[in-house]
N, C-alpha and C positions, 0 to 999 in steps of 0.2 A: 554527435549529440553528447557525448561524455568523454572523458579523455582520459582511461584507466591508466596506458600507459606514463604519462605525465604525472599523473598521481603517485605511482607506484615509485616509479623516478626521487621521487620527494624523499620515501620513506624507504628506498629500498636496503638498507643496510639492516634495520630492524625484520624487514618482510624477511628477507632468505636468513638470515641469523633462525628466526622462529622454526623457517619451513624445514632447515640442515638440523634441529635440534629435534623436532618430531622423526624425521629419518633416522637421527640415530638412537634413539630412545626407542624405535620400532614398535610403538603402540599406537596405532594405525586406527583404532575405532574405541572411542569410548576411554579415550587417552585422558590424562586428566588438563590439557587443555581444553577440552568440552568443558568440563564442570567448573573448569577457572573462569574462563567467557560466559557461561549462563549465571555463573553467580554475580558478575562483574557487570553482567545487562542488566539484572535485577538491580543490581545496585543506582545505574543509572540509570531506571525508569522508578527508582522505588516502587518497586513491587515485591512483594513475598517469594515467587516463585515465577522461575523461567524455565523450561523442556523445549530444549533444541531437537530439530527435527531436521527434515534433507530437504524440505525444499516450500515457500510457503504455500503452496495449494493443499501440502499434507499437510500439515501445520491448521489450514480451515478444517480438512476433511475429521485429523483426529479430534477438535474441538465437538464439533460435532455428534462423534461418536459417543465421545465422553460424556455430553449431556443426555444420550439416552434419547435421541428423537425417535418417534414412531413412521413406521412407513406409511406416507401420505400426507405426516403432516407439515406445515404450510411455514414458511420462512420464508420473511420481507425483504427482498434486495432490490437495490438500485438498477433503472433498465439499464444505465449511462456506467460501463465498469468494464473493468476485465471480466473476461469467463471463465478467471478458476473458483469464482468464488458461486455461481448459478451450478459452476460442473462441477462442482463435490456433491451441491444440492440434488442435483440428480442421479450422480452416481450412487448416492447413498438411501434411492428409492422416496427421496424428501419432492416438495412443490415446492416452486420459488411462486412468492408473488411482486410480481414489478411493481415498483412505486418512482415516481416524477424525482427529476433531480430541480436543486434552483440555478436558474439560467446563468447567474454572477460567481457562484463561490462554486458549482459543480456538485453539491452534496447533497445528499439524500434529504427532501422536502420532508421534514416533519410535521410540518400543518396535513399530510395528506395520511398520516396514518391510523389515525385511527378508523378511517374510512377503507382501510384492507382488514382491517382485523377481522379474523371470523371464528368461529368455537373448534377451529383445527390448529390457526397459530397459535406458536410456539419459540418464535424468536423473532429477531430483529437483528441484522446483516449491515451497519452502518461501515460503507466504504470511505476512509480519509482520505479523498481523489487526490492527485499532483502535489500535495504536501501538507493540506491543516483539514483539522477533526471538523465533522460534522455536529450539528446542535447538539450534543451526549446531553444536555443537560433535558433537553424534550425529551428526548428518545429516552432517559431512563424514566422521566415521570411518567410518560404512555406502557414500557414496558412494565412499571411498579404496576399500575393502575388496572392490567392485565393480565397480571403471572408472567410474564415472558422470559428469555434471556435476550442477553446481548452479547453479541458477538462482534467484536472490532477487526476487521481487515485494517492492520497500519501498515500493510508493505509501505505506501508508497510515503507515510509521513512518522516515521520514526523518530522521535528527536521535538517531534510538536509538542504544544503544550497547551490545555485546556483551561480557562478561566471560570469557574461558577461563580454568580451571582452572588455568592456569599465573598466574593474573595477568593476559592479554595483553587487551587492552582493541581492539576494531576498530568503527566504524561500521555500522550496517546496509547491505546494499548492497555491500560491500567486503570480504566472507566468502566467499564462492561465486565461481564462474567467473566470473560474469556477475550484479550486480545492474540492476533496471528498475525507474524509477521514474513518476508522472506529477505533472503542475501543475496539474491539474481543480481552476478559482480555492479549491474550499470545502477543498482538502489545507492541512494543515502548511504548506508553501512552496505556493502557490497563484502563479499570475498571471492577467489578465485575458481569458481563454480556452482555447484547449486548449495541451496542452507537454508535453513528458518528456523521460526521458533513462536513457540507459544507462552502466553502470559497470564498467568491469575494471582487475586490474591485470596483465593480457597485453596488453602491446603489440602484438602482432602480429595476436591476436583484435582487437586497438581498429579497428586497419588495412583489419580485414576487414568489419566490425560500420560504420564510416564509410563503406565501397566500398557496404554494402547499402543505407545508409541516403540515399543520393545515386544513385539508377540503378544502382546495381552499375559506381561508375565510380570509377576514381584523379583519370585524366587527361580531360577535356572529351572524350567522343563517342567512349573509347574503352573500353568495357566488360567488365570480366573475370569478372564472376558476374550472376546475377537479381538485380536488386534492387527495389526501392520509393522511393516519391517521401515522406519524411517527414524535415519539419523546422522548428524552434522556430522563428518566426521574430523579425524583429529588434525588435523593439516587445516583445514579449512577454520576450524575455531583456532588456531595459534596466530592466523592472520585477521581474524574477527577480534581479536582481543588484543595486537595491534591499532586496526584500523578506528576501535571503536573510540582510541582515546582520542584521535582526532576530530570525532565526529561530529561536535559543537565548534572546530573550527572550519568544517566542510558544509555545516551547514548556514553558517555565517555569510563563507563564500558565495555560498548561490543565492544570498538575500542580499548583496552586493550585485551581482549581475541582475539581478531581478528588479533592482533600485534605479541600476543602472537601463535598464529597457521601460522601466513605468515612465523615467523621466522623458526619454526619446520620444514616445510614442504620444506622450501626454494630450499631443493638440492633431493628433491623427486619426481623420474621424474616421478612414475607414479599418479600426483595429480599435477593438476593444480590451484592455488590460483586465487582468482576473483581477476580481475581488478579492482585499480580505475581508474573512469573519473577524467579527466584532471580540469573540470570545475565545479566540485559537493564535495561536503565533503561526507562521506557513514557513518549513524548509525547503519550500520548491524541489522538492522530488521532478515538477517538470513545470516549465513557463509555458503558459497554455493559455493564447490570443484567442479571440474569437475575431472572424476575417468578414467585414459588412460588403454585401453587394454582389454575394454570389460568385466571389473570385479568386477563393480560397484555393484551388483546385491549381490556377493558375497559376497564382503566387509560389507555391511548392513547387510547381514546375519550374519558375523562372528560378527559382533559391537553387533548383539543383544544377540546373545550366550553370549558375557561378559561382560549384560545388561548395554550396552550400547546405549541408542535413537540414529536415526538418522531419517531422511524424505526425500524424494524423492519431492519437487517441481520443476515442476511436470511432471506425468509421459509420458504425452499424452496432444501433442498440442490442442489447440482449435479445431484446422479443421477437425483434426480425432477423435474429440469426435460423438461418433453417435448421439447427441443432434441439431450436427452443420454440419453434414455433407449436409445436404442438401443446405448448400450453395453453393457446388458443388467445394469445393478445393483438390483434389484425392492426396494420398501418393507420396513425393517427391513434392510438392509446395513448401511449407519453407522449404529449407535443413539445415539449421544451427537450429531454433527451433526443426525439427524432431532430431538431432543428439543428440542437447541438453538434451529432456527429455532421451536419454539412457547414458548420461554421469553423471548427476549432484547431485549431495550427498549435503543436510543442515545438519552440527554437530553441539553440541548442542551450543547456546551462549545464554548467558542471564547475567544480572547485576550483578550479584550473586556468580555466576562461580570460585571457589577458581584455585588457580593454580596447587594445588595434585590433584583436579578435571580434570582440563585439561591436566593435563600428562600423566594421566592413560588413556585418550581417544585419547592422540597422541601415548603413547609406543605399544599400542595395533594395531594403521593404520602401524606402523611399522614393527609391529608380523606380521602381516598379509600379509606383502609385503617381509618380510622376508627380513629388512635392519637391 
């Protein structure tokens, strides 16, 4: 599905230069390549303020913190997502409430929210699925309209970029209160293990969101809030701050193979190509089909016979995971999430991707369909 090695191939004389220079410099945590890479993310997302963190599920969880939720109350998340972003919500004694994704772009239905709101929300959880933002421009008028925050999950679309209606053009991540993001190496910006990092352009939240993410401390052993022990460490930001200057040429790449699969597929009725949003650019984080006819299941079996990857993100909403069920949302709530995890196929894309690679992976979806 991603081809690290290959990548790493590319840039390797800069990667190990970085990784032998934090070895001998032996400042192993809180090195000043941390603070060179978060100043240098900031830079390219234009934001005030970036707090790296170890990994992004902490990255959600300290956000979170930082805003001071109440136990019980209620934050709006997508059923159709990963689960680190419901499982902070619950670790942190918060309710998720599920709301409908749209069947074409994958993202959080904003027409459905104000029909969750209740006098307990308190935020709004917009996931940028497989690589472009969800409407920010709804979701911030609903959250004005309501007091709310917003919180951005851009693991998977870093590097995206939002259009408002005025023109005004913002980064993913740098729309809402607070974006969180992670480095889990197979992301966009990847490094070689776990990493993340958090966004705002409130100084005074940055201030807060750094106290949590260090022991709830300003000053050395003298502590002003609960905090947690999470942080990039310095190895890992010396190759973050490599990788990242590439990152508008990697993410180029994958809208190249992406360009390249919309055109294959184009007159192939039983595959539907993802949408884009009208107002987002998309870095393909992941190319994600929808498979007609009930034979998705099959298809990934045949691709693996002639080892071929493919992934299922994902296969089972939030609500019917037995983790979360007791939130009490019973089969058939999201109809378009439930429909989705039985439709949708990731094949493979990554920067790397040669195009005799990708042919062999599109003549085979066509073996298969017997076109």
């Amino acid at each position: 599905m991603v081809d690290l090695q290959g990548q790493y191939r590319k840039i390797k004389d800069k990667i190990d230069e970085a990784i032998v220079s934090v070895i001998h410099e032996g400042v192993f945590i809180n090195g000043n390549e941390v603070k060179e890479f978060a100043l240098e993310l900031a830079n390219y997302n234009s934001v005030k303020n970036v707090i790296t963190c170890a990994n992004g599920t902490d990255a959600l969880q300290i956000a979170m913190m930082a805003l001071d939720f109440k136990h019980g109350d209620e934050i709006i998340v997508p059923a159709f997502t990963y689960v680190a972003t419901v499982e902070v919500i619950s670790l942190l004694g918060l309710t998720p409430v599920f709301i409908d994704v749209l069947p074409g772009t994958f993202e959080l239905d904003a027409t459905q929210l104000k029909s969750k709101i209740t006098s307990r929300t308190v935020c709004i959880v917009p996931v940028h699925l497989y690589g472009q933002c969800s409407n920010m421009e709804e979701i911030l008028k609903v959250a004005k309209e309501n007091n709310l925050r917003v919180i951005e999950d851009v693991a998977q679309a870093l590097g995206s970029e939002y259009t408002f209606r005025s023109g005004l053009k913002q980064k993913a991540g740098t729309i809402g209160d607070i974006g969180t993001t992670s480095f889990f190496p197979s992301k966009n910006l990847g490094c070689y293990g776990d990493g993340g990092a958090i966004m705002t352009n409130d100084s005074e939240l940055a201030q807060k969101i750094r106290m949590i993410a260090n022991h709830g401390q300003k000053e050395k052993y003298i502590h002003e809030v609960v905090g947690v022990n999470s942080r990039l460490d310095t190895i890992q930001a010396a190759i973050l701050r490599i990788k990242l200057s590439y990152l508008n040429e990697y993410n180029k790449a994958r809208n190249s193979v992406a360009e390249r699969y919309d055109k294959a597929f184009e007159g192939l009725t039983d595959i539907l190509i993802p949408e884009r949003a009208t107002f987002s650019t998309h870095v393909f984080h992941q190319y994600t089909v929808k498979v007609k006819s009930g034979s998705r299941d099959e298809l990934k079996k045949f691709l693996q016979s002639k080892n071929i990857p493919s992934m299922i993100y994902y296969p089972l909403p939030l609500h019917l995971q037995k983790a979360y069920r007791g939130y009490g949302y019973p089969e058939g709530s999201f109809p378009v999430s439930e429909r989705l995890c039985e439709q949708v196929l990731s094949l493979p894309i990554h920067s790397e991707m040669k195009e005799d690679q990708q042919a062999f992976i599109i003549d085979n979806i066509f073996n298969f369909f017997n076109v």
